[in-house]
PQR file of N, CA, C, O and H, with PARSE charges and radii, in Angstrom:
ATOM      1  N   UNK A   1       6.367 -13.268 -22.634 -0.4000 1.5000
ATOM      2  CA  UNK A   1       6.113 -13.830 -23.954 -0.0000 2.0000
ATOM      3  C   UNK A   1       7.442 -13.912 -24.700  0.5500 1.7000
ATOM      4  O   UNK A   1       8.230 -12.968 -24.768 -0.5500 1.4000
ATOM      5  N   UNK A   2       7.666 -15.329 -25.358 -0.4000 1.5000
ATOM      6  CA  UNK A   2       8.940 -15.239 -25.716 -0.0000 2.0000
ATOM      7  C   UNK A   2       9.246 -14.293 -27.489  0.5500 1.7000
ATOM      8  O   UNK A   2       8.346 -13.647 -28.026 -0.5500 1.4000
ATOM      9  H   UNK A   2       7.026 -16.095 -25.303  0.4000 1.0000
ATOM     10  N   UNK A   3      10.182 -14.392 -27.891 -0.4000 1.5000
ATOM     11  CA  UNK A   3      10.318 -13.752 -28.952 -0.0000 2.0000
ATOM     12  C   UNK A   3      10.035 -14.224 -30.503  0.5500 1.7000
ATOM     13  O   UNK A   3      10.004 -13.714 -31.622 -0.5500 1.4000
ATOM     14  H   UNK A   3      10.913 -14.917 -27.455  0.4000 1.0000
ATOM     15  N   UNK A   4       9.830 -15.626 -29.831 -0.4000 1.5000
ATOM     16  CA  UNK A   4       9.488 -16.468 -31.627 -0.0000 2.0000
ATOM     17  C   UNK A   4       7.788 -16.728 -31.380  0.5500 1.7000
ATOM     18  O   UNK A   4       7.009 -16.616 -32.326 -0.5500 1.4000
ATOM     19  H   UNK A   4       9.855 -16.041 -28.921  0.4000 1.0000
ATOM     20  N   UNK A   5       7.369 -17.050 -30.132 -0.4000 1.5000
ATOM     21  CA  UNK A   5       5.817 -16.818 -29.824 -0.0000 2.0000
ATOM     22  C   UNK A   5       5.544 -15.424 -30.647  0.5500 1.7000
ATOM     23  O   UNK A   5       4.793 -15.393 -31.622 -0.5500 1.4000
ATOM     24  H   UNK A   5       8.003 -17.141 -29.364  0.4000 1.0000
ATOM     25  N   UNK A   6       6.173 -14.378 -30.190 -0.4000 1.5000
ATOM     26  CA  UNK A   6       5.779 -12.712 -30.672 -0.0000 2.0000
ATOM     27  C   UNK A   6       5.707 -12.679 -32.310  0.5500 1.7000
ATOM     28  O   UNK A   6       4.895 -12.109 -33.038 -0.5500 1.4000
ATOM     29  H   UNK A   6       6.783 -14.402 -29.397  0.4000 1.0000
ATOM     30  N   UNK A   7       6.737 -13.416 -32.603 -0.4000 1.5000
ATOM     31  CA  UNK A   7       7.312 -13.455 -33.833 -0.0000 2.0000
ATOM     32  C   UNK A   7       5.997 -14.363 -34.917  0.5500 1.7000
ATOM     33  O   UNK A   7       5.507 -13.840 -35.918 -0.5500 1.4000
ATOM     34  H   UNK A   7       7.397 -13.879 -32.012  0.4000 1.0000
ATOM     35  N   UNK A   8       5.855 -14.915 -34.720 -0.4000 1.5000
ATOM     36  CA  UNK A   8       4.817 -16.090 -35.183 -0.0000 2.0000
ATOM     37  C   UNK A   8       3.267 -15.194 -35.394  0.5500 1.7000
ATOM     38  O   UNK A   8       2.601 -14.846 -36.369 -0.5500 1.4000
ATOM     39  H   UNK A   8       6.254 -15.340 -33.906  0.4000 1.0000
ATOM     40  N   UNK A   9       3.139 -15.058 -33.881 -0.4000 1.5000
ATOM     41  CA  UNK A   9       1.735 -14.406 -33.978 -0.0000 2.0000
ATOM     42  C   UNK A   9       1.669 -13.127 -34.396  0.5500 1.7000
ATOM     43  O   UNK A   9       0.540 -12.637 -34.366 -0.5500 1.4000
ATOM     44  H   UNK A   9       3.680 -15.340 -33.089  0.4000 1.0000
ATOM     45  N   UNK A  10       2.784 -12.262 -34.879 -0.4000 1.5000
ATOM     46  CA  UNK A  10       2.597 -11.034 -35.916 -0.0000 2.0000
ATOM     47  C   UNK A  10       2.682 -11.105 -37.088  0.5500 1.7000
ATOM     48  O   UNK A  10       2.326 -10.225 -37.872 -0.5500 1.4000
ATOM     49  H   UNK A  10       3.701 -12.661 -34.903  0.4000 1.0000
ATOM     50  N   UNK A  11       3.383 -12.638 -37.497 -0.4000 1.5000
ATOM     51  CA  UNK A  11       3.172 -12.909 -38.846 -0.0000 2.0000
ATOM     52  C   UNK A  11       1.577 -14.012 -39.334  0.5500 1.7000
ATOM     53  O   UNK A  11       0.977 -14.080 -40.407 -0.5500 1.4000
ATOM     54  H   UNK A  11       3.672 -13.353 -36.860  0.4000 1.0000
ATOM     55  N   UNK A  12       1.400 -14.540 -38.352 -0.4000 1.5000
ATOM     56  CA  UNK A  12      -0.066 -15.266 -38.713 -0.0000 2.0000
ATOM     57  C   UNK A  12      -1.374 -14.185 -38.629  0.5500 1.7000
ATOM     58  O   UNK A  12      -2.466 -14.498 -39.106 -0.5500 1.4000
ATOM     59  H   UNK A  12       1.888 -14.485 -37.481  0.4000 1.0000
ATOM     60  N   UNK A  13      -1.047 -12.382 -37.718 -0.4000 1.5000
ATOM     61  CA  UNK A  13      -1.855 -11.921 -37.992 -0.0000 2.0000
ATOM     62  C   UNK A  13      -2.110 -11.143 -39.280  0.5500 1.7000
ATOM     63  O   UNK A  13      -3.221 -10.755 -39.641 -0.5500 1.4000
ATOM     64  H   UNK A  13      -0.161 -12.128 -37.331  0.4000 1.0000
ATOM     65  N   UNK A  14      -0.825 -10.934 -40.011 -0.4000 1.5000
ATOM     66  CA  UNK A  14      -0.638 -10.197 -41.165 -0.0000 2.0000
ATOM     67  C   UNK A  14      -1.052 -10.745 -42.205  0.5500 1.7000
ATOM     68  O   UNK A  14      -1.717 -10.186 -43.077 -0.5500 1.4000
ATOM     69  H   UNK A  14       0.077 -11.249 -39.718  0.4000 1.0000
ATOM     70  N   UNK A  15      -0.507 -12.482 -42.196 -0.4000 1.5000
ATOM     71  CA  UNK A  15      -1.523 -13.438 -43.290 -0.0000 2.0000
ATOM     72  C   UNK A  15      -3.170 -13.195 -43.123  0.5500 1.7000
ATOM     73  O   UNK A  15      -4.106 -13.045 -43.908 -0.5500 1.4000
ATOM     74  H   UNK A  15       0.033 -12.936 -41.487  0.4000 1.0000
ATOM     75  N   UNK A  16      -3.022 -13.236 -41.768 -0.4000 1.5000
ATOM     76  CA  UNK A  16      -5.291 -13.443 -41.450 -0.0000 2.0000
ATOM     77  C   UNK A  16      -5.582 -12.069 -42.110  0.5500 1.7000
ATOM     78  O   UNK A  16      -6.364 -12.035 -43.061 -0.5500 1.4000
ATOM     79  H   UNK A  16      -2.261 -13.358 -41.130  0.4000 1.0000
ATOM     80  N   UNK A  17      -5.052 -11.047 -41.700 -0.4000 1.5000
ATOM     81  CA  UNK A  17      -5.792  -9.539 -42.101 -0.0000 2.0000
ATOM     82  C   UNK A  17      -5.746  -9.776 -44.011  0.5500 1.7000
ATOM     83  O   UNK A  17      -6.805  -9.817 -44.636 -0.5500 1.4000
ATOM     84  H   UNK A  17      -4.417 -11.075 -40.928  0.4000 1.0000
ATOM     85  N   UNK A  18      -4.423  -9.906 -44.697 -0.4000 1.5000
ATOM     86  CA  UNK A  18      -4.348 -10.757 -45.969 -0.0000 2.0000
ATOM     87  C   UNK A  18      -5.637 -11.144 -46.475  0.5500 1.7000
ATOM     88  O   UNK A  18      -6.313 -10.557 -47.320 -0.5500 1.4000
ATOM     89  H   UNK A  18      -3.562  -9.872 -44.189  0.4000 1.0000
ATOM     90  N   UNK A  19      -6.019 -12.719 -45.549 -0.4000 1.5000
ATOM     91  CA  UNK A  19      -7.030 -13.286 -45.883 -0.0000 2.0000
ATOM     92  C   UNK A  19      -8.720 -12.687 -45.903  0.5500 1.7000
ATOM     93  O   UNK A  19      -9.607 -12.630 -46.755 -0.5500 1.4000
ATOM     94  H   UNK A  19      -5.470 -13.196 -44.862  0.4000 1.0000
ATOM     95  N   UNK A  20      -8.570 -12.270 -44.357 -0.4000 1.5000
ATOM     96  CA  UNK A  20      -9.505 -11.154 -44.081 -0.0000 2.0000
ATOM     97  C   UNK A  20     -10.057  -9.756 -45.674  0.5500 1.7000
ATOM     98  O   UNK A  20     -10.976  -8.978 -45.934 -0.5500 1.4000
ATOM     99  H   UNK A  20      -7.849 -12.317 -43.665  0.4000 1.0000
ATOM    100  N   UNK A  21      -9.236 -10.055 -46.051 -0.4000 1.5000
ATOM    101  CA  UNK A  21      -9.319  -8.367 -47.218 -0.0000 2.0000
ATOM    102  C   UNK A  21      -9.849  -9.288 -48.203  0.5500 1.7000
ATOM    103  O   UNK A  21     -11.043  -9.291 -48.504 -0.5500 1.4000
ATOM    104  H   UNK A  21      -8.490 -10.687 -45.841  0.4000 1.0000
ATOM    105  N   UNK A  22      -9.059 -10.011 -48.674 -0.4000 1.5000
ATOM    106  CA  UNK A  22      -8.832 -11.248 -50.109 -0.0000 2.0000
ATOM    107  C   UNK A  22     -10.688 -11.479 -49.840  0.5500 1.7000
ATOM    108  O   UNK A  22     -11.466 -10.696 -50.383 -0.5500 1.4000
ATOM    109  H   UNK A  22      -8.089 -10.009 -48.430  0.4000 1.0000
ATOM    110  N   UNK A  23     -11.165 -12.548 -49.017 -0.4000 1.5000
ATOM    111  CA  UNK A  23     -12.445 -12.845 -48.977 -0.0000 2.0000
ATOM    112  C   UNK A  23     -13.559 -11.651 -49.080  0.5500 1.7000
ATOM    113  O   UNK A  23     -14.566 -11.723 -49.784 -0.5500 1.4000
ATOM    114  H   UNK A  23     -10.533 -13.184 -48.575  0.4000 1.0000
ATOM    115  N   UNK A  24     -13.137 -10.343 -48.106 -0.4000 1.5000
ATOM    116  CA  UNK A  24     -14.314  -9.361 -48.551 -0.0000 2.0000
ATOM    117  C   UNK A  24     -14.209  -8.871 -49.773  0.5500 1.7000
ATOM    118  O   UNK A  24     -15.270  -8.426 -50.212 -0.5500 1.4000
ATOM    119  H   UNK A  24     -12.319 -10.285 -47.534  0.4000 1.0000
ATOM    120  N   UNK A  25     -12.995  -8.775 -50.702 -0.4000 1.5000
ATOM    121  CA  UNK A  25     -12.896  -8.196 -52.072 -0.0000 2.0000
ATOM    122  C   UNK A  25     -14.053  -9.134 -53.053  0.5500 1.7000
ATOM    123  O   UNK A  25     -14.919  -8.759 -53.843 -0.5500 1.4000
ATOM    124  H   UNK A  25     -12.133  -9.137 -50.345  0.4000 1.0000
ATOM    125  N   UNK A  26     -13.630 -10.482 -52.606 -0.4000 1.5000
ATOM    126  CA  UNK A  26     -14.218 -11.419 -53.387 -0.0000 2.0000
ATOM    127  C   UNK A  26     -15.700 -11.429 -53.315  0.5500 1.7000
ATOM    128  O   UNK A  26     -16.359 -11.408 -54.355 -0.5500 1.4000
ATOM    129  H   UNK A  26     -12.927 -10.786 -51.964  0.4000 1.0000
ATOM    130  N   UNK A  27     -16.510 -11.473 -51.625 -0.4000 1.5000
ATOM    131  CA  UNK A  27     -17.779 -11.391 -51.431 -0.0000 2.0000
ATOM    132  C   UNK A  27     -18.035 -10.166 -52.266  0.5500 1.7000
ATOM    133  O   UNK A  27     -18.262 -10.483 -53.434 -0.5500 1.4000
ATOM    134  H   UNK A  27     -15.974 -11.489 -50.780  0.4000 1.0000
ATOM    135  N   UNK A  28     -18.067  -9.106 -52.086 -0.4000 1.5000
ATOM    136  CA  UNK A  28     -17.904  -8.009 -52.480 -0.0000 2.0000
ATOM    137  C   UNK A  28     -18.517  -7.976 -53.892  0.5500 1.7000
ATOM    138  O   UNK A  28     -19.641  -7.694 -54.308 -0.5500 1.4000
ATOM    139  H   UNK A  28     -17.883  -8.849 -51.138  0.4000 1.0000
ATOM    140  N   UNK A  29     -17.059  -8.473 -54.637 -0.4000 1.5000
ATOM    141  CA  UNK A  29     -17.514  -8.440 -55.879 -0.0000 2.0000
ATOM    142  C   UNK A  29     -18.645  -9.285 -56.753  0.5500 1.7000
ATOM    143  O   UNK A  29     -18.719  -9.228 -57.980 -0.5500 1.4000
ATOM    144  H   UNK A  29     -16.146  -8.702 -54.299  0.4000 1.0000
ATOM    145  N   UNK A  30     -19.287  -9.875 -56.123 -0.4000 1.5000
ATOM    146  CA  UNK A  30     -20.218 -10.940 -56.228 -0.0000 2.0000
ATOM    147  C   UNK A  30     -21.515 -10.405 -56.557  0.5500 1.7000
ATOM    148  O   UNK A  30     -22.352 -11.104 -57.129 -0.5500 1.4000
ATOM    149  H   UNK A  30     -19.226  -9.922 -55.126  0.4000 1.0000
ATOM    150  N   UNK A  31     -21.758  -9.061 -56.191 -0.4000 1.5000
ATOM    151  CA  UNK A  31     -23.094  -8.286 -56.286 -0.0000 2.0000
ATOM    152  C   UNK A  31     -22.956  -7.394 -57.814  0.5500 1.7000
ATOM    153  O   UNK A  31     -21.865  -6.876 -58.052 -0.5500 1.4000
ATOM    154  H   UNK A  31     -21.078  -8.494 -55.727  0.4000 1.0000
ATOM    155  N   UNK A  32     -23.522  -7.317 -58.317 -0.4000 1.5000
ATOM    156  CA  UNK A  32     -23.538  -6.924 -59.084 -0.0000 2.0000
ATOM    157  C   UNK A  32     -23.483  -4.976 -58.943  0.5500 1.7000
ATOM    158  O   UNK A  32     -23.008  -4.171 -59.744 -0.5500 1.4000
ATOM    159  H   UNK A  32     -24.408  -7.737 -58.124  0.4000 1.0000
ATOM    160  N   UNK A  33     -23.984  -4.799 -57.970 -0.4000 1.5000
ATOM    161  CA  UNK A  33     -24.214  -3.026 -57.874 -0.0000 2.0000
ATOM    162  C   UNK A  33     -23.893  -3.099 -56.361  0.5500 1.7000
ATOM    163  O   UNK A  33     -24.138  -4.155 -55.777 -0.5500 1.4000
ATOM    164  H   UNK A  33     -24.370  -5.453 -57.320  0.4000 1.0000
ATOM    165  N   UNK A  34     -23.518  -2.359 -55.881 -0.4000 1.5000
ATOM    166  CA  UNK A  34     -23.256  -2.046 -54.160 -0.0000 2.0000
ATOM    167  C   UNK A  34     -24.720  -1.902 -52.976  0.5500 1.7000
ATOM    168  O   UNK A  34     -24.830  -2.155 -51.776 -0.5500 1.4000
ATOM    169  H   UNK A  34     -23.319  -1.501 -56.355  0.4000 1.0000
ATOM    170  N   UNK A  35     -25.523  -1.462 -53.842 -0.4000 1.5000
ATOM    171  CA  UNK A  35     -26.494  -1.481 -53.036 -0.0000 2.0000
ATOM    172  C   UNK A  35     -26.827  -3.299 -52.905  0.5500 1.7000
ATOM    173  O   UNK A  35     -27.233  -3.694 -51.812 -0.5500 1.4000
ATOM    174  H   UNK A  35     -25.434  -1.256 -54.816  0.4000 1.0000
ATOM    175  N   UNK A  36     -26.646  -4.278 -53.987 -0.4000 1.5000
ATOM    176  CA  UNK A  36     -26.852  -5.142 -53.406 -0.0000 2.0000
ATOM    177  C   UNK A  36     -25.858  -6.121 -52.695  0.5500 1.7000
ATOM    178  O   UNK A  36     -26.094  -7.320 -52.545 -0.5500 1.4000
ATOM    179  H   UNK A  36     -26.316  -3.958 -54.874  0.4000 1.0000
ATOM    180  N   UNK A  37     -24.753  -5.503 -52.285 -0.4000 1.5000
ATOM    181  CA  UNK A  37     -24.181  -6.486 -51.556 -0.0000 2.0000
ATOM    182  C   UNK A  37     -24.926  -7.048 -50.066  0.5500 1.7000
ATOM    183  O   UNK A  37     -25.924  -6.519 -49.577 -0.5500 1.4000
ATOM    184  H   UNK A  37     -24.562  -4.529 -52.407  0.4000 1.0000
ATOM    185  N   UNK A  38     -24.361  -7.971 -49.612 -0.4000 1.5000
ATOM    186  CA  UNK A  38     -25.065  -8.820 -48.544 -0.0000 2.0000
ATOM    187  C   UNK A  38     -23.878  -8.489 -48.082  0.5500 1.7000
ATOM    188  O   UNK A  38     -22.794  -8.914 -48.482 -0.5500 1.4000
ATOM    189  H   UNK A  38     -23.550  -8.401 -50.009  0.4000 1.0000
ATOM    190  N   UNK A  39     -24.175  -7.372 -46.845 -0.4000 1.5000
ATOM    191  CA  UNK A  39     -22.864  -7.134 -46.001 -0.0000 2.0000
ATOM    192  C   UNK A  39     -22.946  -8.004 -44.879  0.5500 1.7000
ATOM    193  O   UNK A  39     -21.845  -8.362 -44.462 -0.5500 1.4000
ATOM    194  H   UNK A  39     -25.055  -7.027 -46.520  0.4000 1.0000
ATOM    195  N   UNK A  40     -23.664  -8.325 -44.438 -0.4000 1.5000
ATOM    196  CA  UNK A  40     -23.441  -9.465 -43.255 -0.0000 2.0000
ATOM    197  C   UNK A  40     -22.926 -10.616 -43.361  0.5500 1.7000
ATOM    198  O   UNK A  40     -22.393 -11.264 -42.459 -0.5500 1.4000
ATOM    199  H   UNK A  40     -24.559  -8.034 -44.777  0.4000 1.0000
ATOM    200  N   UNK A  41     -23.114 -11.013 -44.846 -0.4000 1.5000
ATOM    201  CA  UNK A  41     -21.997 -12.284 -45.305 -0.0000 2.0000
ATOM    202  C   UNK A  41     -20.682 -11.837 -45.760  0.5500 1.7000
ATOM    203  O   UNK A  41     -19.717 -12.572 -45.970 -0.5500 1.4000
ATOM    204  H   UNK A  41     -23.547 -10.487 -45.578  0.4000 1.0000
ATOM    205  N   UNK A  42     -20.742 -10.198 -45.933 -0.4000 1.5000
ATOM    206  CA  UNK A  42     -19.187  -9.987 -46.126 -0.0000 2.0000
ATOM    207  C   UNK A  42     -18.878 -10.001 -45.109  0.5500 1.7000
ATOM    208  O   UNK A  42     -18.335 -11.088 -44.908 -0.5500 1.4000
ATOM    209  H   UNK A  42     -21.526  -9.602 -45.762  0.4000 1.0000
ATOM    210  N   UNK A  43     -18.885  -9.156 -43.866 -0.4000 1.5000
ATOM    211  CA  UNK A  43     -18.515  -9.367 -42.641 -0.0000 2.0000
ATOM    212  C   UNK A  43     -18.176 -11.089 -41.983  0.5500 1.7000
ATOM    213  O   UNK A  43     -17.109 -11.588 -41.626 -0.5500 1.4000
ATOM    214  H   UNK A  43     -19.327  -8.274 -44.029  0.4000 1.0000
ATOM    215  N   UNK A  44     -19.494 -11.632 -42.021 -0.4000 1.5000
ATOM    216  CA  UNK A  44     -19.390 -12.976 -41.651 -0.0000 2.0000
ATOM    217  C   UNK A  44     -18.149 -13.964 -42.202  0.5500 1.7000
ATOM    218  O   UNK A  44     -17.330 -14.530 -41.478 -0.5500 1.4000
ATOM    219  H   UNK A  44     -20.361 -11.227 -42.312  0.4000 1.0000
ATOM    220  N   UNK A  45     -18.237 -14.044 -44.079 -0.4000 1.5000
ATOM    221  CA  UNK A  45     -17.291 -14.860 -44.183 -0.0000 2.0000
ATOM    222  C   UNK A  45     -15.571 -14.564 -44.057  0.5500 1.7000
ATOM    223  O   UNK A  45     -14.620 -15.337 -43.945 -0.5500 1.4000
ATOM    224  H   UNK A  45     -18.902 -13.585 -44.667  0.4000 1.0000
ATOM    225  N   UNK A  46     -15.678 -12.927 -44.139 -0.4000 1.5000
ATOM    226  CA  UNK A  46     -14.311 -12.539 -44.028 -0.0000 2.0000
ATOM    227  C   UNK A  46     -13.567 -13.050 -42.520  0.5500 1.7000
ATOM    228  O   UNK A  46     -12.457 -13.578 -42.588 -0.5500 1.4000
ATOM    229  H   UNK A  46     -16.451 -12.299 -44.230  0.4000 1.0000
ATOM    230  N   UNK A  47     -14.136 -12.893 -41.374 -0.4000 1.5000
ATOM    231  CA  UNK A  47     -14.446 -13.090 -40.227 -0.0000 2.0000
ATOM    232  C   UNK A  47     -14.039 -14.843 -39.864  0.5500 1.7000
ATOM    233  O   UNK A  47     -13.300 -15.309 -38.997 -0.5500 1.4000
ATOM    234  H   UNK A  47     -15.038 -12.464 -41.319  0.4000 1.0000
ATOM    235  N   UNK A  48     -14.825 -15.486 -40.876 -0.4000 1.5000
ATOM    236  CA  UNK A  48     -14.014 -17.030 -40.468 -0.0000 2.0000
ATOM    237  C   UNK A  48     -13.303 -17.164 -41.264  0.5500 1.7000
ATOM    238  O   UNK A  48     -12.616 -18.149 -40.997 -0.5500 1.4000
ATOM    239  H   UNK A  48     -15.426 -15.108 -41.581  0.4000 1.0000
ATOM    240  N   UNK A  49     -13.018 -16.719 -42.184 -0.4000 1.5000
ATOM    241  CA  UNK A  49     -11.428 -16.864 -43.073 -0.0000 2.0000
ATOM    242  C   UNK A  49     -10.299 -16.292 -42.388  0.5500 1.7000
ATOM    243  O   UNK A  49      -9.159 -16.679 -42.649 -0.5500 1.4000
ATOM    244  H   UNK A  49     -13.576 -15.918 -42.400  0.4000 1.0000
ATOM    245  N   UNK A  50     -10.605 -15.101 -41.244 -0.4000 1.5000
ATOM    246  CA  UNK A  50      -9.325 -14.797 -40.662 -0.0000 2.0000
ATOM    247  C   UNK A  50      -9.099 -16.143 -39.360  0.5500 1.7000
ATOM    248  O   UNK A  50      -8.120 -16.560 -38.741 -0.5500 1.4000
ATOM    249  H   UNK A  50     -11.530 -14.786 -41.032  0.4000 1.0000
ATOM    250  N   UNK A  51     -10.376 -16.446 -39.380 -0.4000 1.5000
ATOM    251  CA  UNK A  51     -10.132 -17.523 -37.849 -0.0000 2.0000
ATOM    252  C   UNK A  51      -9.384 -18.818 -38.640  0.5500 1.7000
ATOM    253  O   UNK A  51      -8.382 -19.486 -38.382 -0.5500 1.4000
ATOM    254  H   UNK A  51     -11.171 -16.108 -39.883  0.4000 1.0000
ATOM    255  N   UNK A  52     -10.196 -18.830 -39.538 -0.4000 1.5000
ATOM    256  CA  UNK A  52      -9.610 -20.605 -40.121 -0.0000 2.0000
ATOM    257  C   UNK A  52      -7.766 -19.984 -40.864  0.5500 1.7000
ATOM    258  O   UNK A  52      -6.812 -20.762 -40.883 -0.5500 1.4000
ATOM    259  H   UNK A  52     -11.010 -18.288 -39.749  0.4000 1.0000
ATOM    260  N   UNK A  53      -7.699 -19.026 -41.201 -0.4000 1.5000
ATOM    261  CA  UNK A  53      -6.322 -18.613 -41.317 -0.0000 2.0000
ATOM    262  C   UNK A  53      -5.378 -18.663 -40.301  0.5500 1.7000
ATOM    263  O   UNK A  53      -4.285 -19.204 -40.468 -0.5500 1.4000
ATOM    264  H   UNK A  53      -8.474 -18.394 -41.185  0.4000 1.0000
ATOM    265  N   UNK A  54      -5.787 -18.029 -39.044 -0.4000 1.5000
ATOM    266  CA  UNK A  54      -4.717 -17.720 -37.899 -0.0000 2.0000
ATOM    267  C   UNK A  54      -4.996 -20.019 -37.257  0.5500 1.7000
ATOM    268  O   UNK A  54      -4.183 -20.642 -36.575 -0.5500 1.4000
ATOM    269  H   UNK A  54      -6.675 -17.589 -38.909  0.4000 1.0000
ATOM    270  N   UNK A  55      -5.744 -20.335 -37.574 -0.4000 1.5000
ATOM    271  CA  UNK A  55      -5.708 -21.908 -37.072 -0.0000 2.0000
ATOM    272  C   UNK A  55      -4.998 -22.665 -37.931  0.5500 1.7000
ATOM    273  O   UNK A  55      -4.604 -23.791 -37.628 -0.5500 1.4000
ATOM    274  H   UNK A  55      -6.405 -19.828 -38.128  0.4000 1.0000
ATOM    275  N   UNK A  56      -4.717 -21.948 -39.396 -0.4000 1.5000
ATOM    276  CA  UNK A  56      -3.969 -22.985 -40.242 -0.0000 2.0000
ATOM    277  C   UNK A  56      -2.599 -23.108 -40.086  0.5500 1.7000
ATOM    278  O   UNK A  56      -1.851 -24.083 -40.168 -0.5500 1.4000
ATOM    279  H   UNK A  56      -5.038 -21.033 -39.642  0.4000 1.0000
ATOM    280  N   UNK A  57      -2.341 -21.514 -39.759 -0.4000 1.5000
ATOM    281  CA  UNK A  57      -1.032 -21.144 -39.221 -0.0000 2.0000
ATOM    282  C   UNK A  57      -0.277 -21.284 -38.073  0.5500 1.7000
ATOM    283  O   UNK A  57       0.919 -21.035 -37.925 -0.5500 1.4000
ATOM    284  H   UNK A  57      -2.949 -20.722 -39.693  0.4000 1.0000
ATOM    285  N   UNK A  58      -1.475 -21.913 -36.881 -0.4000 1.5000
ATOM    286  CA  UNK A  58      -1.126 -22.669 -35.767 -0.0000 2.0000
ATOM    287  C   UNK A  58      -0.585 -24.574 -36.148  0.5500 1.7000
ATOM    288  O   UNK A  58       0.268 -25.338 -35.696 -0.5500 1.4000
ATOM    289  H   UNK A  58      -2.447 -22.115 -37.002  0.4000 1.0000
ATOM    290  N   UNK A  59      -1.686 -24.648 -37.231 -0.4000 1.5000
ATOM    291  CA  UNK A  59      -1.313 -26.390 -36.890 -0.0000 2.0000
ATOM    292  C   UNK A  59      -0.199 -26.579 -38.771  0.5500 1.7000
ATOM    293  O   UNK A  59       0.100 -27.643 -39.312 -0.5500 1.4000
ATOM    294  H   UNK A  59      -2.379 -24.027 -37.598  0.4000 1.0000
ATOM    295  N   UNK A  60       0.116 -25.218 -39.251 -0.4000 1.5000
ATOM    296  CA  UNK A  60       1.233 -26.153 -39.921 -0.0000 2.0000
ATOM    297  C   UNK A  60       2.214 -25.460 -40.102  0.5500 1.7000
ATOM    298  O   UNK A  60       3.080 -25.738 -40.932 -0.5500 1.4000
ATOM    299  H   UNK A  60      -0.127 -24.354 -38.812  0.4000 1.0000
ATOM    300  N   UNK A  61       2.239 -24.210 -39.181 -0.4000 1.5000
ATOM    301  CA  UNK A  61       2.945 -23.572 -39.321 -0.0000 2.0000
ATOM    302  C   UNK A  61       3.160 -22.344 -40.137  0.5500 1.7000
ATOM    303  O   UNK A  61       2.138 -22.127 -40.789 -0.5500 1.4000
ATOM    304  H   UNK A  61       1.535 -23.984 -38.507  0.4000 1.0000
ATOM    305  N   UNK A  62       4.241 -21.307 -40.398 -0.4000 1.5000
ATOM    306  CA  UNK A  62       4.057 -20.539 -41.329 -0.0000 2.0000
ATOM    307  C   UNK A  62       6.143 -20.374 -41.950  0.5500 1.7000
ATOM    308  O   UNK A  62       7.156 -20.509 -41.265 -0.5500 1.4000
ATOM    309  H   UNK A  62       5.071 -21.483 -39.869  0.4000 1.0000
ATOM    310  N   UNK A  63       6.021 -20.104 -43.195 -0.4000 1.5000
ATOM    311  CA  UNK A  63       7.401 -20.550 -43.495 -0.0000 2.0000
ATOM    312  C   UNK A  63       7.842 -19.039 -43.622  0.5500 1.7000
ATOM    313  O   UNK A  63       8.673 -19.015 -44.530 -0.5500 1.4000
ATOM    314  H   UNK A  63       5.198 -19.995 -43.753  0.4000 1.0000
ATOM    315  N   UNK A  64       7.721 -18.198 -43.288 -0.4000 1.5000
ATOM    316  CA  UNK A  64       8.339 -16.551 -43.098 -0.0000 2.0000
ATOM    317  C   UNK A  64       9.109 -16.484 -41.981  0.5500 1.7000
ATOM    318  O   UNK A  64      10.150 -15.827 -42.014 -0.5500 1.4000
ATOM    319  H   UNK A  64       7.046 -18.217 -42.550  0.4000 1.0000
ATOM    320  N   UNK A  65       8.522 -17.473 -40.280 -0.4000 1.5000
ATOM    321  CA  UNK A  65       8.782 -18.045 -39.433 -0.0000 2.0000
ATOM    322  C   UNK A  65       9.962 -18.549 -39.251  0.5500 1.7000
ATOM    323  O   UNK A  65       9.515 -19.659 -38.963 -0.5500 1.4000
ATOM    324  H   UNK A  65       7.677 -18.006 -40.253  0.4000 1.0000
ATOM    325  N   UNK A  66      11.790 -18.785 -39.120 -0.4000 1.5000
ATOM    326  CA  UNK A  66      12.283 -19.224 -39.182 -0.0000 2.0000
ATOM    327  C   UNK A  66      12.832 -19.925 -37.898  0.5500 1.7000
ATOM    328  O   UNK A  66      13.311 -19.195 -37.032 -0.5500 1.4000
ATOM    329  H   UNK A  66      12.154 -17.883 -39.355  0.4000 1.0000
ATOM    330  N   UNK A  67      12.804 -21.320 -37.691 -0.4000 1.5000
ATOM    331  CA  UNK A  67      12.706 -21.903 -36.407 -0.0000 2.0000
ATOM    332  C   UNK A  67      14.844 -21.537 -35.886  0.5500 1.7000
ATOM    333  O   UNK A  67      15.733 -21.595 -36.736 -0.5500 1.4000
ATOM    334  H   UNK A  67      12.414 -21.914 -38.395  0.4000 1.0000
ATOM    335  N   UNK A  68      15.087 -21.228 -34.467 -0.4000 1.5000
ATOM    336  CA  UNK A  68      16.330 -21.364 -34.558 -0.0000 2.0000
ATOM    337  C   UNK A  68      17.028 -22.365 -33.381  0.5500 1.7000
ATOM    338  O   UNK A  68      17.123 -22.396 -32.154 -0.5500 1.4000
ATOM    339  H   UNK A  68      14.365 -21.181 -33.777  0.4000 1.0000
ATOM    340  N   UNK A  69      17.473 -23.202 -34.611 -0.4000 1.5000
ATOM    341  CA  UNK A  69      17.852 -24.333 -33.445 -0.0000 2.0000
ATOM    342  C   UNK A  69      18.960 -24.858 -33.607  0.5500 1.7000
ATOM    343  O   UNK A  69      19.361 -25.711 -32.815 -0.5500 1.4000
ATOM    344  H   UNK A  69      17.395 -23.176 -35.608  0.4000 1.0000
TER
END
């Protein structure tokens, strides 16, 4: 595995986990009392926000990333 492959995919996972937190804070806070949160949609949507994150960061890149050429 080369070193900017390594490089890339430890920074698109640090954004997803980011995103990952950001969306359950938000579901989260949506309930008014804890007993009623809908944890399966916290789980769920946090879950495709890290996927649609680590895919956004495949097709446009990420600018922390510095290409060397």
């Amino acid at each position: 595995m080369s070193a900017d492959f390594e490089k890339f995919f430890k920074a698109a996972g640090i954004r997803a986990i980011r995103t990952i937190a950001q969306t359950a804070i938000a579901t989260i806070g949506t309930a008014a009392v804890v007993e009623q949160v809908n944890w399966l949609m916290v789980v769920s949507a946090s879950c495709l926000a890290g996927i649609l994150s680590i895919l956004t960061s495949i097709v446009t890149g990420l600018p922390e990333v510095e290409k060397d050429e």
